[in-house]
C-alpha positions, -999 to +999 in steps of 0.1 A: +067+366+048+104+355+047+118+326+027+155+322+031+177+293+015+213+293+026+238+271+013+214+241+006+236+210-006+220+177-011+238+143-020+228+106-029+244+078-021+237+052-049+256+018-053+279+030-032+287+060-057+281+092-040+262+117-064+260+153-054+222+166-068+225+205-051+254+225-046+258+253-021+220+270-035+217+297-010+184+321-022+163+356-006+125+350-014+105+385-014+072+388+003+044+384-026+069+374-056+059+350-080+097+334-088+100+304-112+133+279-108+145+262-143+174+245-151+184+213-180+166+183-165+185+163-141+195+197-120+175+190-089+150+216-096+120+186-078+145+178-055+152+217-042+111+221-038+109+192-019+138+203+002+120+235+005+089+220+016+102+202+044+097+163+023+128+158+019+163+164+044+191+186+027+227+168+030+237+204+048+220+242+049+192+251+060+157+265+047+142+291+071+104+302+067+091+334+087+127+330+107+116+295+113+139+269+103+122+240+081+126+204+095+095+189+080+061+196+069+044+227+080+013+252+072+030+276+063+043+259+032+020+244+002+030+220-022+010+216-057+027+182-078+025+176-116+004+144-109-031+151-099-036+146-064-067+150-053-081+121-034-108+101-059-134+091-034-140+123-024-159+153-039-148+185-054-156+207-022-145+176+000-112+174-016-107+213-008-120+209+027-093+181+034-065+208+051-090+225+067-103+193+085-069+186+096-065+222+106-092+214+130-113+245+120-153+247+130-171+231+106-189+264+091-157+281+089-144+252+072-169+255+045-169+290+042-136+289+031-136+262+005-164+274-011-148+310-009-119+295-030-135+270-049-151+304-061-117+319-067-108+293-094-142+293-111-158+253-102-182+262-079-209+248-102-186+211-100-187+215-061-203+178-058-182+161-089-156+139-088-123+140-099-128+113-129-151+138-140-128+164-142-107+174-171-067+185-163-074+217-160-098+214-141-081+189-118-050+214-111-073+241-104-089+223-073-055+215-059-044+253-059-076+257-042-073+229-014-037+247-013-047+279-006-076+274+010-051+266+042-038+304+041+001+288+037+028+318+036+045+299+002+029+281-025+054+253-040+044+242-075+062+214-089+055+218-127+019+219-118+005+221-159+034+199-173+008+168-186-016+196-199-022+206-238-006+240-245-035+257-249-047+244-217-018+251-201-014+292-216-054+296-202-039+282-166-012+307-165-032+333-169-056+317-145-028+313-118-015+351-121-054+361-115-050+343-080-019+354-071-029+388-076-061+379-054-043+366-030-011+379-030+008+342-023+046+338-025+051+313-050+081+296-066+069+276-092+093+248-112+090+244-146+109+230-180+094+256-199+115+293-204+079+306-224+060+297-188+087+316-168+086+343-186+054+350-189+050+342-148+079+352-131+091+381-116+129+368-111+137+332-129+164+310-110+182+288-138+203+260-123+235+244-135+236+207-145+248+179-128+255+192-098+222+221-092+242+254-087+224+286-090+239+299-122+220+334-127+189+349-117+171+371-139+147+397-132+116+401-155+106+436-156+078+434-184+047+451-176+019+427-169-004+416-178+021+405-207+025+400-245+042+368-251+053+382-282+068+416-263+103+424-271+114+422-237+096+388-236+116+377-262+151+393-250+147+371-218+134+344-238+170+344-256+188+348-225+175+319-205+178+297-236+213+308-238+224+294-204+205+263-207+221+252-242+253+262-224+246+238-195+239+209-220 
């Protein structure tokens, strides 16, 4: 899998004010790494994922997938939001069986592979609830599964456990490293919190403010899995807080 960003530069027009949002953000994605983006808010971190996942047009540059250049849409890129999105009339195992009905798979296969993954995040006893039902948690984890139960090259997560209670949120980290290590997924992964990159990433991209400039990327080299409280943890920690109270 390649992921490429090259000079990616997106501006609004807004009452006649033009507002540049992303400046000149040009990025190498490895195969298989888990890479978080943060930045102050305001930096175009949602706008850049969207941008990424084909939702939105970039003002000029281009995103290339698998030497494929991104002009909408596509399988081989999954988006996961912050709001739940899982459709409410439908079931559980329905909900994850939505992209594989539109992938036009046989219908056996098509079940074999949602409840292979409904596995993977531990709800195959809530196969035949409904969302309502559902707590958070347990919401987010069937939209990583309807994500990559598709087999997409990238997962896009747009703060995907920022509504969630932080002990909720510190059992879904660990949850999400589990599957990435089953599955081996390129992920970026946007968040506000410098604790969740840490503890995630293996490189963390912090954006400038006002207008979204990559301003450092950091490689995390602690061991996983990993202490929260580790040294190194904490070193990084300091870094990455250091160049957002700069920004601000």
């Amino acid at each position: 899998m390649s992921l490429t960003l090259k000079e990616i530069t997106k501006r609004f027009t807004r009452r006649g004010v033009e507002l540049t949002v992303l400046e000149d953000i040009s990025l190498e994605v490895e195969d298989e790494e888990f890479l978080c983006i943060l930045g102050p808010s305001g930096c175009g971190k949602t706008t850049l994922l969207r941008i990424i996942a084909g939702l939105e047009v970039a003002t000029s540059g281009t995103v290339r997938v698998n030497e494929k250049e991104v002009s909408g849409p596509t399988p081989e890129l999954a988006m996961i939001f912050q709001e739940y999105s899982l459709f409410p009339w439908r079931t559980v195992i329905e909900n994850i069986l939505f992209g594989l009905e539109c992938r036009g798979l046989p219908q056996a296969e098509q079940m074999d592979q949602a409840k292979k993954y409904l596995d993977l995040v531990g709800l195959t006893e809530f196969a035949g609830s409904y969302p309502y039902e559902l707590s958070g948690g347990m919401r987010q984890r069937v939209a990583v599964a309807r994500a990559i139960a598709v087999n997409p090259s990238v997962l896009l997560m747009d703060e995907p456990f920022g509504a969630l209670d932080a002990q909720t949120r510190n059992m879904l980290q660990k949850e999400l490293l589990e599957i990435w290590q089953k599955t081996r997924k390129t992920i970026l992964f946007v968040t506000h919190s410098v604790d969740e990159a840490v503890f995630l990433a293996d490189r963390i991209v912090v954006l400038s403010r006002n207008p979204g400039r990559i301003r450092q990327i950091i490689d995390v080299t602690a061991d996983r899995p990993r202490d929260r409280t580790c040294n190194e943890c904490a070193l990084i920690r300091r870094e990455v807080l250091s160049l957002i109270e700069e920004e601000h």
